[in-house]
C-alpha positions in Angstrom: 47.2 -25.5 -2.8 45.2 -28.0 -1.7 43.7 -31.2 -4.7 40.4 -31.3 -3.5 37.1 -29.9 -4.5 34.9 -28.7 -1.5 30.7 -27.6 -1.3 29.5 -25.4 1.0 25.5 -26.2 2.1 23.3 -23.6 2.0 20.8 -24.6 4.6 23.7 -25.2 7.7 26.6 -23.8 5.8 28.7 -27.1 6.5 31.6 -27.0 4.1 32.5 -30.8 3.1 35.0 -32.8 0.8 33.8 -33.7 -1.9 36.5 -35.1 -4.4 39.6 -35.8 -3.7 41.6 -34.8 -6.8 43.4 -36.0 -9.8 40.5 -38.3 -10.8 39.0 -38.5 -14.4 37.1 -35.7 -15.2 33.4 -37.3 -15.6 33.8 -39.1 -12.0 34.7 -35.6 -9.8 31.4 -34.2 -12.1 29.2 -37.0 -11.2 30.3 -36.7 -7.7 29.8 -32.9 -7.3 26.2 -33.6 -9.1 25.3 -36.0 -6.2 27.1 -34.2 -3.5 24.9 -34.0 0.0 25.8 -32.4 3.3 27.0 -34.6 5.5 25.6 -32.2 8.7 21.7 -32.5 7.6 21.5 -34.2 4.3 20.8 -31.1 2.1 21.5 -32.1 -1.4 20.0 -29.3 -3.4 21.5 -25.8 -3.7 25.5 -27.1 -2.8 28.1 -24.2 -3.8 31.7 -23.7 -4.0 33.0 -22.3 -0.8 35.4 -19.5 -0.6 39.2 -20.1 -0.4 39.1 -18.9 3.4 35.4 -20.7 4.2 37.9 -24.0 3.3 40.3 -22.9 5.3 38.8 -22.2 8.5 37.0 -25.7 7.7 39.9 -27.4 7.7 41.8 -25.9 10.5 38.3 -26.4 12.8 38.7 -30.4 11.7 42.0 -30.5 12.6 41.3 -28.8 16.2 
């Protein structure tokens, strides 16, 4: 199982890293608030990807 806390855009669908985990508690929330898609810059709307959406991500970066 994997310590990090992904977001899935809604407007491309770009699943992204967005903490890396264990931090404190208030700094993975203030990061997730501020989250943006790296692909286009959407920064409104950002969800929690599925368990295989984050795996097929990472397999795709590591191709």
């Amino acid at each position: 199982m994997s310590n990090a806390l992904y977001g899935k855009c809604p407007a491309c669908a770009q699943v992204f890293l967005v903490a890396k985990l264990p931090m404190p508690l208030a700094k993975a929330a203030n990061l997730a608030k501020r989250a943006a898609c790296p692909a286009c810059g959407e920064t409104k709307g950002i969800t929690l990807p599925t368990a295989d959406e984050v795996r097929s991500s990472e397999t795709a970066g590591a191709a």
